[in-house]
Each structure stands twice: as structure tokens, then as C-alpha cells.
N, C-alpha and C positions, 0 to 999 in steps of 0.2 A: 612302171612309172618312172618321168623323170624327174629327180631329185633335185637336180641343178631348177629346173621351174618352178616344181611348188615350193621352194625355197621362197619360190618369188611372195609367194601366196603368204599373209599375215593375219593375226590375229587378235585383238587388244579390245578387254572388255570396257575403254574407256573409249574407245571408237567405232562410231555407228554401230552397237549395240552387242558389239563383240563379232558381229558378223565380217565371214571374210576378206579382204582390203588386197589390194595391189601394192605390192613394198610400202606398207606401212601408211601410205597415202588414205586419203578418204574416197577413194574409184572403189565399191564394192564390185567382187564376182560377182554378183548378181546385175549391175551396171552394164559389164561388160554382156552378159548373157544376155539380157535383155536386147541390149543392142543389135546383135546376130542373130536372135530370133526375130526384130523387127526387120530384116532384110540390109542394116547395115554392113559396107562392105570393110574391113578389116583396115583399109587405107582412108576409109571415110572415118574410122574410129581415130586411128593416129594422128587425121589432120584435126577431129573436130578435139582431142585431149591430145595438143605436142609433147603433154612430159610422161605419158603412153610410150612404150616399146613393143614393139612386135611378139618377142617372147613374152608380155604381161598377159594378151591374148590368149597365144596357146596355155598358158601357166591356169589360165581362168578355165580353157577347155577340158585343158588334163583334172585340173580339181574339180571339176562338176563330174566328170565322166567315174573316179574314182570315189566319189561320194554314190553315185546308183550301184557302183558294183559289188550287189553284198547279196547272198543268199536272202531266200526270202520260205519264209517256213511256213509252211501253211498247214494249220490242224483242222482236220475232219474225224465229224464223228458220227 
């Protein structure tokens, strides 16, 4: 993981509901996701939010991607 991006990535239970934020702004990760799951193109995010940066993107992709990577335990009986 890079350290220097999810740096990027914030969190403050007095903003949008604690969920996590784009330096501190109110652009939730989940905005960003959203947006790339609807087929927005990464330059179409930039122009449609200008105080957006390029690395908020990736910052948003690396935190999603390190939030699924966890073992998953499955008991059978």
C-alpha cells in the first residue's frame, strides 16, 4: 500500500457520517467509486470536481481495494 495516498483518504465522524472523504473535503470514496463504476472517465471526474487531483482517484482506488483484502473464514460443520 501507498502511504503517501491514503494519507489522502480522511475520516471525521462529523462529516458525512464518518464515512471516508477526500482530504478532508465532503467528495466521499464511495463518490468517487461510484463514478468509475458508472463508466466515468477519470478526466471527466477532474473536469466535472476541479478541486479533485488525480492522485485523490487513485487514493480512492487503493482504499477500496485494501478495505476487501482480508481473509475470510468460513466455518463448516
Amino acid at each position: 500500500m501507498n502511504s503517501a495516498l491514503l494519507s489522502r483518504i480522511t475520516s471525521n465522524p462529523r462529516q458525512c457520517g464518518g464515512r471516508p472523504c477526500i482530504r478532508g473535503m465532503r467528495i466521499r470514496v464511495k463518490d468517487i467509486l461510484d463514478m468509475l463504476a458508472g463508466g466515468a472517465t477519470q478526466a471527466e471526474i477532474l473536469h466535472d470536481y476541479p478541486y479533485l487531483e488525480p492522485d485523490d482517484i487513485k487514493a480512492s482506488l487503493e482504499y477500496a481495494a485494501a478495505q476487501i483484502d482480508h481473509a475470510v473464514v468460513m466455518v463448516t460443520s
